[in-house]
C-alpha positions, -999 to +999 in steps of 0.1 A: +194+251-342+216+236-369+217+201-356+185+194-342+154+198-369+127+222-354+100+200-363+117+174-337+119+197-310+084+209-313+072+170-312+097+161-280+080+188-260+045+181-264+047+144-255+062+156-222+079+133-196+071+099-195+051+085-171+068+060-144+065+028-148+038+010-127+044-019-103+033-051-108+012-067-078+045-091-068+064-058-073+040-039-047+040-066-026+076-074-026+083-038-020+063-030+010+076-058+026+116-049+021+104-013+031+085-022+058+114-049+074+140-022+069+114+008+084+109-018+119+145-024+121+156+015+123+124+017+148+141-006+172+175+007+159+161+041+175+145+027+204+176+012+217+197+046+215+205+068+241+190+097+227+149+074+229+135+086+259+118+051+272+102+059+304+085+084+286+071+062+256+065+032+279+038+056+299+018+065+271+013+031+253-014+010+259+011-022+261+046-018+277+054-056+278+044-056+242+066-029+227+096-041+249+089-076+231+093-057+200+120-033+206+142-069+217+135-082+182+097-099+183+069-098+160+052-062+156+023-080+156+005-106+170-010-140+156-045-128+157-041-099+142-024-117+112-056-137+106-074-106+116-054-091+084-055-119+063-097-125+068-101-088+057-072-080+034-059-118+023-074-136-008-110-143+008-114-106+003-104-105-031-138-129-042-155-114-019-146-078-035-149-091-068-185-108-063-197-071-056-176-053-083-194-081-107-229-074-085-220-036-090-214-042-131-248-065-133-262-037-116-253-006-139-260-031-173-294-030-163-295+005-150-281+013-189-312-008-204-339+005-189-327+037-199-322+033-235-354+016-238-374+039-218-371+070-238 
């Protein structure tokens, strides 16, 4: 009690523990793409051990030839489903989700004035 002042102590604890820091969109970005590289490779990592039962896996997917593809170092997915991504995800989608966030904002503005001016 002697070297700290009980007034400091008092003010430490109620600002609690600080929040983490957000990512940035690069960071985000950058970050599911390390994760994601390093989460395929132990997936094939795993599928080419002894203890990965492939018979059994290769008779309940839809594509065999596919996940051997992968599992021998191709692409987890295909060309089309990478434009398929980028038309719904990629930076079309961002105008488009920004035209209706600025349709949706237009939208309550004049929700707001015709109630302050009907009353």
């Amino acid at each position: 009690n002697w070297c700290c002042p009980p007034g400091r102590r008092v003010q430490s604890s109620k600002l609690g523990p600080t929040p983490p820091r957000l990512l940035t969109e690069e960071e985000f970005q950058l970050q599911g793409e390390v994760e994601t590289r390093k989460a395929l490779a132990e997936l094939r990592s795993f599928c080419q051990s002894p203890e990965f039962s492939a018979w059994t896996t290769v008779s309940r997917i839809q594509s065999p030839k596919r996940f051997a593809d992968f599992v021998g170092g191709a692409s987890h997915v295909t060309p089309n489903e990478v434009s398929a991504h980028e038309r719904e995800f990629g930076l079309e989608s961002l105008s488009i989700d920004e035209q209706l966030f600025e349709e949706d904002d237009d939208d309550e503005e004049e929700e707001n004035v015709s109630d302050s001016s009907g009353g």
